[in-house]
C-alpha positions as CSV (number, residue, x, y, z in Angstrom):
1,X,98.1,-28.7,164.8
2,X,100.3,-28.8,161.2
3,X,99.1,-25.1,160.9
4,X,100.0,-24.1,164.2
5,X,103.7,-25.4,164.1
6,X,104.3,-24.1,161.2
7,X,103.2,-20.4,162.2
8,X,105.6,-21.0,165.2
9,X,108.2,-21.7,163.1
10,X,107.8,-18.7,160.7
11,X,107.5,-16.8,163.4
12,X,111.1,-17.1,165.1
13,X,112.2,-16.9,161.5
14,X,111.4,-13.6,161.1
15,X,112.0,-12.5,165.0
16,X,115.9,-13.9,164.2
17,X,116.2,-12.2,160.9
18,X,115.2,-9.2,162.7
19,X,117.4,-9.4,165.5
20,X,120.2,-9.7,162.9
21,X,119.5,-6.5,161.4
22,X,119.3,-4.8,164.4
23,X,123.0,-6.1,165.6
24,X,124.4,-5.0,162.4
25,X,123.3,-1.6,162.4
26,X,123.9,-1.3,166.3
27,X,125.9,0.9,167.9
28,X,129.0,-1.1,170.0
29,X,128.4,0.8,173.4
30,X,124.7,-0.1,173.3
31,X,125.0,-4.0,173.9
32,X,128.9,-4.9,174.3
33,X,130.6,-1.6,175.6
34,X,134.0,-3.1,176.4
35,X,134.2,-5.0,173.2
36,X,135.4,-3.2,169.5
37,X,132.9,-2.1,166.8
38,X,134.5,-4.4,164.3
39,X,134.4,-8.0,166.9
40,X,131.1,-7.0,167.7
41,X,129.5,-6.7,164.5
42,X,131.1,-10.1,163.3
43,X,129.8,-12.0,166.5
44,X,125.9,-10.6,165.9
45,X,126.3,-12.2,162.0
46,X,127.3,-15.6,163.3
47,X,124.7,-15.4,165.7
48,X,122.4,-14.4,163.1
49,X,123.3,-17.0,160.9
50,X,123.2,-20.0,163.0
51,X,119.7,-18.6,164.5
52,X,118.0,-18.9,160.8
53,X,119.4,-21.9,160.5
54,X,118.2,-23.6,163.6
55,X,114.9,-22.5,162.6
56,X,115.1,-23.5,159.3
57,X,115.9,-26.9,160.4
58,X,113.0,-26.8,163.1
59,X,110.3,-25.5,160.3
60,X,111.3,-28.2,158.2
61,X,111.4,-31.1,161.1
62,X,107.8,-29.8,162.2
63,X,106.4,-29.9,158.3
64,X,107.5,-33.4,157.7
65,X,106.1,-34.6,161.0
66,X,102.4,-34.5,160.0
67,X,103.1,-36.3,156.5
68,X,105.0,-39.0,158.3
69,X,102.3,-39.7,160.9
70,X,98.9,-39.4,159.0
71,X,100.8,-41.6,155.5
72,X,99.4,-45.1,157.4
73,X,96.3,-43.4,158.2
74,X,95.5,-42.8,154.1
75,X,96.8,-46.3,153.4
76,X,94.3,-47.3,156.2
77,X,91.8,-45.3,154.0
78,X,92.6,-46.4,150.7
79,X,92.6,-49.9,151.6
80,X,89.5,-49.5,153.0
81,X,88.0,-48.1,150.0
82,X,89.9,-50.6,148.0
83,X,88.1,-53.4,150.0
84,X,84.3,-52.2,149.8
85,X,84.7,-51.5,145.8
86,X,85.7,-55.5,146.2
87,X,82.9,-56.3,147.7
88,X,80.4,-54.5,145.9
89,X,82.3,-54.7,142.1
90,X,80.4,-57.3,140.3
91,X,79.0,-57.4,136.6
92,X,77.5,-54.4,135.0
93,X,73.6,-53.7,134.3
94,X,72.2,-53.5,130.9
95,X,71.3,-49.6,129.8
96,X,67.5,-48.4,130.5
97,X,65.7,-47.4,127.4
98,X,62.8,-46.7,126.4
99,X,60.3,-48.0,123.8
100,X,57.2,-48.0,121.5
101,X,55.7,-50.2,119.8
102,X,54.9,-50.2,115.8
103,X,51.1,-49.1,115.3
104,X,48.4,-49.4,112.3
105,X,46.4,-46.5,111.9
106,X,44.9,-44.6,108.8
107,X,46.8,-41.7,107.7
108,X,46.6,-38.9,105.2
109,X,48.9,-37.2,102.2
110,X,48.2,-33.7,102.5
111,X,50.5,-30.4,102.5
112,X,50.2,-27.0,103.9
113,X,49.4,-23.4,102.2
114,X,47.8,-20.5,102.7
115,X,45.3,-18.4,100.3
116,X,42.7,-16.7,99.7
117,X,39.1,-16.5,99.2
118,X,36.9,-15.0,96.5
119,X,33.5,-14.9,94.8
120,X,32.5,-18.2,92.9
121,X,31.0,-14.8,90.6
122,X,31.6,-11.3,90.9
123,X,31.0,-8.2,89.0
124,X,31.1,-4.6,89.6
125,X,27.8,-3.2,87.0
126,X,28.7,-0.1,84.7
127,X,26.9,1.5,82.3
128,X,28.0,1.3,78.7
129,X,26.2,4.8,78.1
130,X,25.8,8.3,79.6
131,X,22.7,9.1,81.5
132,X,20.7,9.7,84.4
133,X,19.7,8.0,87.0
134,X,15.5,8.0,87.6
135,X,15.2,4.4,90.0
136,X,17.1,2.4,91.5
137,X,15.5,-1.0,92.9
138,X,17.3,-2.7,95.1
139,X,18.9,-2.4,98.9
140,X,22.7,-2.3,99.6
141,X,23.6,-6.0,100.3
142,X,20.1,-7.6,99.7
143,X,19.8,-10.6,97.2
144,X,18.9,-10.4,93.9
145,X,18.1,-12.8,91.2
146,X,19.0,-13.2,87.5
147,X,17.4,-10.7,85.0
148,X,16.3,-8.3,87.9
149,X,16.1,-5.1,87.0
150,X,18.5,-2.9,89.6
151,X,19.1,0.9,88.0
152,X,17.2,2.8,85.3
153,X,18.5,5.9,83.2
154,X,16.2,8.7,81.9
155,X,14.8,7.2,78.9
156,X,12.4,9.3,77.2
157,X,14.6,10.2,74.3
158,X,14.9,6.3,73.4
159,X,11.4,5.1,73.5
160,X,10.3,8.0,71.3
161,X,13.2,7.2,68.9
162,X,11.8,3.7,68.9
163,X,8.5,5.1,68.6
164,X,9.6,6.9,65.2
165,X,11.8,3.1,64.3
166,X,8.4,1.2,64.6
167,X,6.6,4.2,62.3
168,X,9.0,4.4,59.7
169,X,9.2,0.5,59.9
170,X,5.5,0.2,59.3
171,X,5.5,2.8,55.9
172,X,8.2,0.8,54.4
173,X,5.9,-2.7,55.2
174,X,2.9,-1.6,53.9
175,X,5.1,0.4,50.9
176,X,7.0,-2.4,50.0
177,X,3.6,-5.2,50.7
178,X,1.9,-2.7,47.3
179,X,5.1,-2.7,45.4
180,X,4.7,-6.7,45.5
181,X,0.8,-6.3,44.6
182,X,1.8,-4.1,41.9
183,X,4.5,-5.4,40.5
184,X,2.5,-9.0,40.3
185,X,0.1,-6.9,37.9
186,X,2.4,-5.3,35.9
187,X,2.0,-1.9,36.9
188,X,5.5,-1.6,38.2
189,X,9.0,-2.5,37.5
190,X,11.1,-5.2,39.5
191,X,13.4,-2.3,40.6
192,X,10.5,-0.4,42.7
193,X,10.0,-3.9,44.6
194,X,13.7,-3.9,45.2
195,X,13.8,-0.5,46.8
196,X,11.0,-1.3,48.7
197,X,12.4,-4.3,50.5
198,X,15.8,-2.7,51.1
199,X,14.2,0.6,52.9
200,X,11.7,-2.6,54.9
201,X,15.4,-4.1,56.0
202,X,16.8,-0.2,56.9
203,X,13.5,0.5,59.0
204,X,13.8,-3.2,60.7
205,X,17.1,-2.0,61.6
206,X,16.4,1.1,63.0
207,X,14.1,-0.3,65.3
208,X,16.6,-2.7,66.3
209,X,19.0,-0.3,66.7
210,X,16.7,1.8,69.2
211,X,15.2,-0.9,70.7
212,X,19.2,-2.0,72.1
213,X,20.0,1.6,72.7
214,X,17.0,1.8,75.3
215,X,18.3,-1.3,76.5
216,X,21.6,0.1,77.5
217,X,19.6,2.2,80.1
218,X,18.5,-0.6,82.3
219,X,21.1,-2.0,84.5
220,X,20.0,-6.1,84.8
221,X,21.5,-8.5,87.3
222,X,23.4,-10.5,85.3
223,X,23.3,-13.8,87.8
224,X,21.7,-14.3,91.7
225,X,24.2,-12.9,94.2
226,X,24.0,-10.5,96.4
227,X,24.2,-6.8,95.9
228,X,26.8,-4.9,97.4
229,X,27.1,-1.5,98.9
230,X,25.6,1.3,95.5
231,X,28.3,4.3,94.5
232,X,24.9,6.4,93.4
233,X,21.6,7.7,93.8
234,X,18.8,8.9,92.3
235,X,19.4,12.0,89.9
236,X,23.1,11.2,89.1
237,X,24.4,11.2,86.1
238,X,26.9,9.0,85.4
239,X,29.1,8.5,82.0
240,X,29.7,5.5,80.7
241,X,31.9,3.0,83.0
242,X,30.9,4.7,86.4
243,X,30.8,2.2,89.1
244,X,27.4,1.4,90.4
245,X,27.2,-1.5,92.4
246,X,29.1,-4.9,92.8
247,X,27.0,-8.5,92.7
248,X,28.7,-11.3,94.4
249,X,27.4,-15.3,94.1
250,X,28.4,-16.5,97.8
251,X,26.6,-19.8,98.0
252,X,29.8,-20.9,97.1
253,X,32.9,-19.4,97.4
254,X,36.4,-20.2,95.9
255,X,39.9,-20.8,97.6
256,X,43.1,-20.0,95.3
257,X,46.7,-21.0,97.1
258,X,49.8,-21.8,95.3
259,X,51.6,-24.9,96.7
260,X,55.6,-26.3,95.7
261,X,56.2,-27.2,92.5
262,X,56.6,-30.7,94.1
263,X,53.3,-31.3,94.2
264,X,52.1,-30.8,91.0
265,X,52.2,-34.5,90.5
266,X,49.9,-34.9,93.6
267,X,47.5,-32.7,93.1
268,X,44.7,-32.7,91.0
269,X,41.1,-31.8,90.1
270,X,37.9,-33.9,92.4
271,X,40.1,-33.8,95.4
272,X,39.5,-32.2,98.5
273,X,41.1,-29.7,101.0
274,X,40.9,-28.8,104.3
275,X,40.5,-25.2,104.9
276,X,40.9,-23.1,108.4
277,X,39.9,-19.6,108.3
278,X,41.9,-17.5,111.0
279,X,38.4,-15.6,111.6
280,X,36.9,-18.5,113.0
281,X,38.5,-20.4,114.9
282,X,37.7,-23.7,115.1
283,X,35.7,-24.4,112.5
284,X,37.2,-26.2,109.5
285,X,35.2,-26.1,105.7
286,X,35.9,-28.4,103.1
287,X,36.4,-27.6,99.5
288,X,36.9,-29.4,96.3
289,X,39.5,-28.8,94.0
290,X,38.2,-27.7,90.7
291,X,41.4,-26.5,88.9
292,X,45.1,-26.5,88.6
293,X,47.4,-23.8,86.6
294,X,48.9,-25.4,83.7
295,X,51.6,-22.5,84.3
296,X,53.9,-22.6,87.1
297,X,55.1,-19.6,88.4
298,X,58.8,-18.9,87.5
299,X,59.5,-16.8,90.6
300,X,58.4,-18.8,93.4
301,X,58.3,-22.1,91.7
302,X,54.8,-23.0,92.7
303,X,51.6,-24.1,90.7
304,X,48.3,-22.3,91.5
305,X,45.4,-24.2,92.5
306,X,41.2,-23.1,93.0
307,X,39.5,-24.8,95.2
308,X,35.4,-24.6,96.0
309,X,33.4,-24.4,99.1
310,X,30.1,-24.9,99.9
311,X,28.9,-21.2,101.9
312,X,25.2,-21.7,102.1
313,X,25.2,-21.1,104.9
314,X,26.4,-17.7,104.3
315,X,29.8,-18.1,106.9
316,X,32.3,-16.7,104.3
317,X,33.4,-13.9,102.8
318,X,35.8,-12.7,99.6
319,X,39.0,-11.8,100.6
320,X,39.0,-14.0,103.8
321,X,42.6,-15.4,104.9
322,X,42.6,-19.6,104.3
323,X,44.9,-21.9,105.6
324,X,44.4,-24.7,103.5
325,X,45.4,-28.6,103.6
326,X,45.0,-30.5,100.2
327,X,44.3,-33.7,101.0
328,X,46.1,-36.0,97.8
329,X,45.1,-39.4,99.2
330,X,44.5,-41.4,102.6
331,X,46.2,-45.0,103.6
332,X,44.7,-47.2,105.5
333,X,46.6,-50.0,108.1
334,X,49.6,-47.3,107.7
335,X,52.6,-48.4,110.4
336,X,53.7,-45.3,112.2
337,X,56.4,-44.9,115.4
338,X,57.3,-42.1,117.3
339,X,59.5,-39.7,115.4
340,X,61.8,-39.7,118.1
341,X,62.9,-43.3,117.0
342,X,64.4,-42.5,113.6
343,X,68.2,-42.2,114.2
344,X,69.7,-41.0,110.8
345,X,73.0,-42.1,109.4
346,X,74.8,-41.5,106.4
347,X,71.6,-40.5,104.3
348,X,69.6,-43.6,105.9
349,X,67.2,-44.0,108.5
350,X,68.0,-46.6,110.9
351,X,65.9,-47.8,114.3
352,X,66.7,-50.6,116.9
353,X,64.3,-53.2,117.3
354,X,64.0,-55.3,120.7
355,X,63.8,-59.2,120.5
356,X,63.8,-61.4,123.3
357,X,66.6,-61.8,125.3
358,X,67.9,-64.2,128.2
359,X,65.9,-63.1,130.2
360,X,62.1,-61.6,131.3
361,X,63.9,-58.2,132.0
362,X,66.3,-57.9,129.1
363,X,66.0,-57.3,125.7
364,X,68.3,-57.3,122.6
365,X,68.8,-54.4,120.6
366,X,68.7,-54.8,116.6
367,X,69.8,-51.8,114.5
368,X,67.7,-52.0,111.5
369,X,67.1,-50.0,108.3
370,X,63.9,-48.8,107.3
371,X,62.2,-46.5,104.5
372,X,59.6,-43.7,106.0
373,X,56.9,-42.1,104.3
374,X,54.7,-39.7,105.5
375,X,55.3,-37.5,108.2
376,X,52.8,-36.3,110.8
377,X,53.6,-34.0,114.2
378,X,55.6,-36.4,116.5
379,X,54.8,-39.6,114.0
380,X,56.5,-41.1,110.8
381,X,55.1,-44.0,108.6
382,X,57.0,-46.6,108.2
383,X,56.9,-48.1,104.8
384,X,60.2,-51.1,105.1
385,X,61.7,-52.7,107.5
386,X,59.0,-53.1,110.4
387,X,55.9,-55.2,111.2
388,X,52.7,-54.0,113.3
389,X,54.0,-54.8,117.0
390,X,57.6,-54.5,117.0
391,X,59.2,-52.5,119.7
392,X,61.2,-49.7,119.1
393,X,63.8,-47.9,121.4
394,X,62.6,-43.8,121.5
395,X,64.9,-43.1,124.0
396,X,68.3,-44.0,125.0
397,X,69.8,-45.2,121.5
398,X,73.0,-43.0,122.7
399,X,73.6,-46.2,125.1
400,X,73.2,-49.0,123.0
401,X,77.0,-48.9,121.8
402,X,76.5,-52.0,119.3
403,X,74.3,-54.0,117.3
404,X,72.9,-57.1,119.7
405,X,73.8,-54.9,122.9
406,X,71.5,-55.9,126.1
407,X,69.3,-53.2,127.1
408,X,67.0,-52.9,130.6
409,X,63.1,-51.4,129.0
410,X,61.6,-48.9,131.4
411,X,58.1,-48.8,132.2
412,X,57.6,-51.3,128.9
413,X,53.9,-51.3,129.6
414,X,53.1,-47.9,130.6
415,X,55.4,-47.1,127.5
416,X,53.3,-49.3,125.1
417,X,50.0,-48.8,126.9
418,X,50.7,-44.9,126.4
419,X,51.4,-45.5,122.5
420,X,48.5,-48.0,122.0
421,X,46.5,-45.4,123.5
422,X,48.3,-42.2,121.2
423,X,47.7,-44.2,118.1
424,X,44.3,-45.5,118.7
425,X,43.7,-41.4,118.9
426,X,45.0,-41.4,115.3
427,X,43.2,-44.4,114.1
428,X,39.9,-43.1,115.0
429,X,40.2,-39.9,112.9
430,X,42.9,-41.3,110.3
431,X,46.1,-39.4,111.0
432,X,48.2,-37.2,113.8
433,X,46.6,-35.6,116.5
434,X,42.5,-34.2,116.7
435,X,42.9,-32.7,112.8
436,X,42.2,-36.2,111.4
437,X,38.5,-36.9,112.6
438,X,37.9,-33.1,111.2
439,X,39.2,-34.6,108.1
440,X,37.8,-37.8,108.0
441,X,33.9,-35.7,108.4
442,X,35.1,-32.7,106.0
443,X,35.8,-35.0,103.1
444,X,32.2,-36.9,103.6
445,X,30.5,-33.7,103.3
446,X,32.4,-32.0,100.3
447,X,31.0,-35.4,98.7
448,X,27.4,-35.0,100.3
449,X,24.4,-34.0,98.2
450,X,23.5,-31.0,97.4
451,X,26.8,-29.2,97.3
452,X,26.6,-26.3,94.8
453,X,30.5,-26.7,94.2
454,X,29.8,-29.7,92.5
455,X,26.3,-29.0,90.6
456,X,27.9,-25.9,89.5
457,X,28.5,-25.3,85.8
458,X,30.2,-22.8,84.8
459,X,29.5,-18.4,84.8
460,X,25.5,-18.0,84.5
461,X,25.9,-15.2,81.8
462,X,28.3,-12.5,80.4
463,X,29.6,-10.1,83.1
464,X,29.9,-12.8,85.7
465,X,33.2,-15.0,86.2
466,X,33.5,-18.3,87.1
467,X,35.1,-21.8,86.3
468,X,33.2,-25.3,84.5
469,X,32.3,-27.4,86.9
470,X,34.5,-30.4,87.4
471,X,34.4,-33.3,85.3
472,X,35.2,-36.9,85.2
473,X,37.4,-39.2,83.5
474,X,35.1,-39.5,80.8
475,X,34.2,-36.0,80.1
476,X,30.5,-35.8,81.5
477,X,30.4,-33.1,84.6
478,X,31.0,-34.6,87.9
479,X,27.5,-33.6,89.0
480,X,25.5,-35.5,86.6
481,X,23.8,-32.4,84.8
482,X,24.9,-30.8,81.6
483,X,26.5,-27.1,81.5
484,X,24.4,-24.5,81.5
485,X,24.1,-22.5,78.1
486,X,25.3,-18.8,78.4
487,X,22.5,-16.8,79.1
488,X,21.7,-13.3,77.5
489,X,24.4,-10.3,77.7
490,X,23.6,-8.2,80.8
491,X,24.0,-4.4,81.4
């Protein structure tokens, strides 16, 4: 209805303006004949005038109507309003939060790198003389063992030179065997006996001599491994420092990573790591830590560490990819919360606590200070300031506005039955998630018998490389034997 008057109202606005304009620019004889130009035009302005005014006053009589009429209506309403915001206004409810409670589980100190593995011993066999090749006996990537004889050179030259050593060598003997009968008699002076025994030590040494140059023509394996993939065949020849063939010792296999320079504290030698090797998935080895760089590395500020594991059963290979988790120690009866319930402040790590309050449905929020430890996926230890059982608030802590405000817990069962139930997950394997049982087992079998990491001594012979096996605090080798002694130099 307010529109519709006040369209009316513009409308014989406009229709009297344009009436207006019309009698001004009208022609006398077209509306008053008998009357003047001048009368005629001064009559239409008045009329004019007093038209838009009349409207005027009508468009604003019609627009204040509506105002007038509906103002007790919208007290009407307001009052109304007014009365049921009496009725229902009342006290206000506690926030909704909600909570966990404190948990003891077993957790572990570990870290996170990445590495890669190697050989516990490798070599790659070169002759140390020119020759040619007559046999070779052994298959690409077969085992070996230790002292097997693998390539031979064309060798007729030396044996017949160490035939001639062993002639000449038995002329001087029996020569220098009649000087001594001789000179015993008389018959002789002192200084033929002399010459005789220095030409018996040149012969001994010519033998010698040809006996290690024949030598040089038989490739031994130098420790058991396994062969790799032969460079050469039968009838080559090869000059001295050809490759021929790599050995590998894979019954165990080491790990180097590099972790921060932070934990060079932590870590040491006889403890164990978890290792994950992105080519198979889902399995998880354990190794144990045999050595730590004394030298950090300036660049990246990190300390290299070699770790061993056991690969008799033949799963690994050098140059894998490891993601490894050094394990520096394990806590038993650790308190842990949801992470979620740490609200930092000012350098400090604060939670709020629930004690009773008046009633079964309200509780009181404490802010209290506490000192965390370690830090698992979606779990912090707490070290100060809790007690296995408290309740903590996870969510919500934007509403509690003060120490000692009420607070309404949602779900406090389902909440603490769904907590009790998350950290019994991490009791049972001794940490965050389904990685701690995996730990728990991979830690018992690096320390299981029978684990060549541990009875391993040290590199079998020259030409192989390897590490001394770990030791304990009083010297003696962690696996109860004594080191091996180095064995004979190997082609």
């Amino acid at each position: 209805m307010l529109q519709r008057r006040g369209s009316l109202a513009r409308a014989t606005s406009c229709y009297i303006a344009m009436f207006a304009r019309k009698a001004r620019k009208a022609r006398p004889h077209e509306y008053f004949p008998r009357i003047s130009y001048m009368a005629s035009k001064s009559i239409y302005t008045a009329v004019a005038i007093v038209g838009i005014a009349a409207a005027s006053g009508a468009a604003w009589w019609v627009q204040r109507q509506p105002h007038s009429a509906e103002a007790p209506k919208a007290g009407a309403a307001a009052g109304g309003s007014m009365g049921v915001a009496g009725q229902t206004g009342g006290p206000t409810r506690p926030p909704s939060v909600e909570v966990a409670r404190v948990e003891t589980v077993r957790i572990t100190d570990d870290a996170q790198a990445v590495g890669s593995l190697r050989s516990r011993q490798s070599v790659m066999l070169r002759p140390e003389v020119p020759g040619r090749v007559t046999q070779i006996n052994f298959r690409d990537a077969e085992k070996v063992r230790r002292g097997q004889l693998l390539v031979q050179f064309d060798d007729q030259l030396q044996r017949a030179q160490v035939m001639q050593a062993e002639a000449e060598l038995s002329i001087a003997r029996a020569n220098h065997r009649r000087n001594v009968e001789l000179v015993e008699q008389k018959f002789i002076a002192q200084r033929a006996v002399d010459e005789s025994s220095a030409n018996l030590q040149v012969a001994e040494a010519k033998l010698s001599l040809a006996r290690a140059t024949l030598a040089r023509l038989k490739i031994i394996a130098p420790f058991d491994g396994v062969a790799g993939i032969r460079n050469v065949s039968v009838g080559d020849f090869l000059k001295d420092g050809a490759d021929i063939v790599n050995i590998e010792d894979l019954e165990a296999v080491y790990v180097d990573f590099r972790l921060p320079e932070r934990f060079q504290t932590k870590v040491r030698p006889g403890q164990t790591a978890m290792v994950d090797i992105d080519a198979l998935p889902g399995r998880r080895f354990g190794a144990l830590i045999q050595a730590v760089d004394p030298l950090l590395d300036a660049n990246g500020r990190s300390v290299g560490v070699r770790g061993c594991i056991d690969n008799r059963a033949m799963q690994l290979r050098p140059g894998m990819f490891a993601r490894v988790t050094p394990v520096f120690g394990m806590r038993e009866h650790a308190k842990v919360i949801p992470e979620e319930a740490i609200v930092p402040q000012g350098g400090r790590q604060f939670v709020y606590k629930l004690v009773d309050g008046p009633d079964q449905d309200t509780r009181i929020a404490q802010r209290v200070e506490v000192k965390v430890g370690i830090r698992q996926p979606g779990k912090v230890e707490i070290v100060e300031g809790l007690v296995a059982g408290d309740t903590v608030v996870t969510a919500g802590q934007q509403r509690i506005q003060k120490d000692g405000t009420p607070v309404r817990v949602l779900d406090l069962a389902k909440a603490g039955g769904g907590a009790a139930g998350a950290s019994a997950g991490l009791g049972a394997g001794g940490g965050a998630g389904a990685r701690k049982p995996a730990a728990t087992e991979v830690i018992e079998a690096v320390a299981g018998p029978g684990n060549p990491c541990v009875n391993f001594a040290g590199a079998g012979s020259a030409g192989g490389r390897g590490s001394p096996a770990p030791r304990s605090g009083d010297g003696k080798p962690a696996g109860g034997k004594p080191p091996a002694r180095p064995g004979p130099a190997a082609g």
